[in-house]
C-alpha positions as CSV (number, residue, x, y, z in Angstrom):
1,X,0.0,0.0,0.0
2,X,2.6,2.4,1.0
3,X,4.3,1.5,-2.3
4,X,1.7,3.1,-4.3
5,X,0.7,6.7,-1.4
6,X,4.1,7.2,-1.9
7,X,4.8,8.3,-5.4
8,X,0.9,9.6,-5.3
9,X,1.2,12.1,-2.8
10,X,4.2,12.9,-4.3
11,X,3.1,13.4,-7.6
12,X,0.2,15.5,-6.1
13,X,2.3,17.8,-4.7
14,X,5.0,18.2,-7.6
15,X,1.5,19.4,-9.7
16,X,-0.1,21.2,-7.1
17,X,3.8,23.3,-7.1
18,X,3.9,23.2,-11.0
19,X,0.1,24.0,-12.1
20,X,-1.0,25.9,-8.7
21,X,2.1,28.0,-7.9
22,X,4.6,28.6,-10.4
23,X,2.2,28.2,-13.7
24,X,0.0,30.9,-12.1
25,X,3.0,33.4,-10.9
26,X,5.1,33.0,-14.2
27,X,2.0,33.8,-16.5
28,X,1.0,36.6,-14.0
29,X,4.2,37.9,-14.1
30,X,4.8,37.8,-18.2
31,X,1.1,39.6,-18.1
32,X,2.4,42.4,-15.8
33,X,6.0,43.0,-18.0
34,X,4.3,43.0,-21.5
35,X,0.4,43.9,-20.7
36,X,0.8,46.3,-17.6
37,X,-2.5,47.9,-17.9
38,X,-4.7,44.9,-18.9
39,X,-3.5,42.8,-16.4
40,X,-4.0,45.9,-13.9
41,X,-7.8,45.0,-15.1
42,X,-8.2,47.9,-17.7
43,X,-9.0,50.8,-15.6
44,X,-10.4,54.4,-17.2
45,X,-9.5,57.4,-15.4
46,X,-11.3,60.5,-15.6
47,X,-9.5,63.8,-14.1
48,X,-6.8,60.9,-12.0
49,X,-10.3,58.8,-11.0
50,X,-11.0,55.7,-11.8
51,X,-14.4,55.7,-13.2
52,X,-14.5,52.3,-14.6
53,X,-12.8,49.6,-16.3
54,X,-13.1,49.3,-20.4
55,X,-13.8,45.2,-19.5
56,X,-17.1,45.6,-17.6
57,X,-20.1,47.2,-18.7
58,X,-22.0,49.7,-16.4
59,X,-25.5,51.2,-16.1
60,X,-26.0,54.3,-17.6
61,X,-30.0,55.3,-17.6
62,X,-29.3,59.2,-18.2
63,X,-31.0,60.2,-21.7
64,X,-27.7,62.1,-22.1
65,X,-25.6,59.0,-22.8
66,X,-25.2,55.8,-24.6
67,X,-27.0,52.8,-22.7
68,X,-25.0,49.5,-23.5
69,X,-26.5,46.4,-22.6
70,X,-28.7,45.0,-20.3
71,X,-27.2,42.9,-17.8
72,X,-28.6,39.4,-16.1
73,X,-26.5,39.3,-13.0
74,X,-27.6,39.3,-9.3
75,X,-28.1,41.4,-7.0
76,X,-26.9,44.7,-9.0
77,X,-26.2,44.7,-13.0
78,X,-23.0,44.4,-14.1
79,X,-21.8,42.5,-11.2
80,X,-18.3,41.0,-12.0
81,X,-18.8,38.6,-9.1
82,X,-21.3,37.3,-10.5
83,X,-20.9,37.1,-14.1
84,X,-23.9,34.9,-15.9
85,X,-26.3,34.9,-18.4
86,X,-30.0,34.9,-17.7
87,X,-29.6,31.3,-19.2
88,X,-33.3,31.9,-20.8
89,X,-34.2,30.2,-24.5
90,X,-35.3,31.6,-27.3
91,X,-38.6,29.2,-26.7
92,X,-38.7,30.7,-23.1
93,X,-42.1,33.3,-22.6
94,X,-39.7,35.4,-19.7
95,X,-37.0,36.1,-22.5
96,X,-39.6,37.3,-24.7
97,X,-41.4,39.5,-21.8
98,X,-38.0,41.0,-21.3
99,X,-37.3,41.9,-24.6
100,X,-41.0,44.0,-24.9
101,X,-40.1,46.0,-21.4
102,X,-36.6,46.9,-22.9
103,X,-38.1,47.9,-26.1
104,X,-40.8,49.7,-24.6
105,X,-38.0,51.6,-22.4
106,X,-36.5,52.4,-25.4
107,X,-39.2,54.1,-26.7
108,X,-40.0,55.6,-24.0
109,X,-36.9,57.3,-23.8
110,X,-36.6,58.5,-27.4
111,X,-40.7,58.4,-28.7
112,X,-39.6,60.1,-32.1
113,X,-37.7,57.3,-33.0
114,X,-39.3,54.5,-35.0
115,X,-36.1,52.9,-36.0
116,X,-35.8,48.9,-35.3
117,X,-34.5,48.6,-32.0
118,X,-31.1,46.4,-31.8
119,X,-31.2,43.3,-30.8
120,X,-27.6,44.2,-28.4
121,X,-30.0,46.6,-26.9
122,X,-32.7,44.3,-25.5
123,X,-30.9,40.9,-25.2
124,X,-28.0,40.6,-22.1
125,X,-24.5,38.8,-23.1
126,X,-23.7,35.2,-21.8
127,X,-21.3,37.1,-19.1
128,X,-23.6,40.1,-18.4
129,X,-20.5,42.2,-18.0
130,X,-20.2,43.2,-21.8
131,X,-18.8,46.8,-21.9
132,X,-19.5,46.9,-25.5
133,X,-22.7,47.6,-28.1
134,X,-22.3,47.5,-31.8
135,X,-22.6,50.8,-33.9
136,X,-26.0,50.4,-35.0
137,X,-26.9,49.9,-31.4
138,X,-25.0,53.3,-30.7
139,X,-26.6,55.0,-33.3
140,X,-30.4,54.1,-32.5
141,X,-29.3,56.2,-29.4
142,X,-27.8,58.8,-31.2
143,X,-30.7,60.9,-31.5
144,X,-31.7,60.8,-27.7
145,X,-28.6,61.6,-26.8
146,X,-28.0,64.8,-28.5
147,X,-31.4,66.5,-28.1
148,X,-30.9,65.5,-24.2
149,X,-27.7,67.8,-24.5
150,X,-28.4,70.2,-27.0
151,X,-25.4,68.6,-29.0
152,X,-25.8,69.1,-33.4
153,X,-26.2,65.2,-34.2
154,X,-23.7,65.2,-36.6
155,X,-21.0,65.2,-33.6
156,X,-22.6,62.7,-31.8
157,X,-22.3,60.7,-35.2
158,X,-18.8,62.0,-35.0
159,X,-18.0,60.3,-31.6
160,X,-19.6,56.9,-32.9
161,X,-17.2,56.8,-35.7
162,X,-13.8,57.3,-33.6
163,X,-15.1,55.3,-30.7
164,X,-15.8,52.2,-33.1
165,X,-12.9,49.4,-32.9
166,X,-13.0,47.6,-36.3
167,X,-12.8,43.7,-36.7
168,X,-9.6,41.9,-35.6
169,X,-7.7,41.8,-38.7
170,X,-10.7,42.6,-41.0
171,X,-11.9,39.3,-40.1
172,X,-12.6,38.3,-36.7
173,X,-15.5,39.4,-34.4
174,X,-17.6,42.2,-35.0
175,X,-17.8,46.2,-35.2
176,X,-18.2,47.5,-31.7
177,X,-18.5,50.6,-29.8
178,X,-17.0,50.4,-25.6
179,X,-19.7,52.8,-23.7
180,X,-18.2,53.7,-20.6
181,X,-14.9,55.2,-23.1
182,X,-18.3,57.0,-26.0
183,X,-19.7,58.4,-22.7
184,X,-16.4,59.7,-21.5
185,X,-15.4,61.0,-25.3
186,X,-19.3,63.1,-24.9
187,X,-18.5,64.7,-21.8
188,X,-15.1,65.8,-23.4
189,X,-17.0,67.3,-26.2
190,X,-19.9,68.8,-24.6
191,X,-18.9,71.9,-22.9
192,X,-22.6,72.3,-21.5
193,X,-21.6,68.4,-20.4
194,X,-24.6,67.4,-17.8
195,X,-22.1,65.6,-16.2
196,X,-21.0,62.7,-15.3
197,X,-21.6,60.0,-12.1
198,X,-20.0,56.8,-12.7
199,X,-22.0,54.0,-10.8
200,X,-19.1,52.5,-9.3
């Protein structure tokens, strides 16, 4: 018996040093030295303040900014300790209730607009964390967005276009837009900015 504990426990512990300790601290370390501020976790400053992190999404409900997208985690949205879907099929009734109040928000919010509404806008990522909406999704908000600041749409448009991050090589994943950094980029613009109050 003692024959075979022997080599297990020792093999157990040669892993647990090799996978849990000096796996983790070498590619934590590399992370550091060539990606300092993603493995920092991304953070956006605004006047030396954090005010986010350009990974995690956040809940903006002012008509004066971009609203990303809605978030299924518990208790709070957009809560990175508990990243998760709603986990709800496409045959599922709730889903489909969800969608109508998010639509009918969205309406709400901007009544002159009888554009199709996203689908980024009404349906929450697998994470529930995603920072990010796709430009069609930014510019159905356009609109709303510059009337609740007085802004000439065109710049609004404007900030869309330089905030957009283009496919991977032309190729992979798609056109997107990071709210938190298009909310930041308004309040820069607007010099009659309403201001901004990060949720964090």
């Amino acid at each position: 018996m003692s024959t075979l504990l022997r080599p297990a426990l020792v093999l157990l512990l040669l892993m647990t040093a090799v996978t849990g300790i000096a796996y983790p601290v070498v590619v934590g370390g590399l992370s550091a030295l060539i990606f300092p501020h993603q493995a920092a976790g991304s953070f956006v400053e605004r006047g030396g303040k954090v005010v986010g992190s350009r990974l995690i999404g956040q809940a903006f409900t002012a008509p004066g900014y971009f609203w990303g997208r809605p978030s299924a985690t518990a208790p709070a949205a957009y809560n990175a300790a508990a990243s998760g879907g709603s986990n709800q099929g496409p045959t599922n009734p709730a889903l489909a209730d969800a969608a109508k109040q998010r639509i009918a928000a969205l309406r709400a919010a901007d009544p002159g607009n009888g554009a199709p509404v996203p689908v980024d806008l009404v349906t929450a990522s697998a994470s529930g964390l995603d920072p990010e909406i796709s430009p069609a999704a930014a510019r159905f908000q356009a609109a709303r967005v510059a009337h609740a600041r007085g802004m000439d749409i065109a710049t609004v448009d404007r900030l869309i276009d330089a905030g957009t991050t283009e496919r991977q090589f032309g190729v992979l994943g798609e056109r997107r837009v990071n709210v938190l950094e298009l909310n930041l980029a308004l309040d820069r613009a607007d010099h009659r900015s309403i201001g901004y109050a990060s949720p964090l």
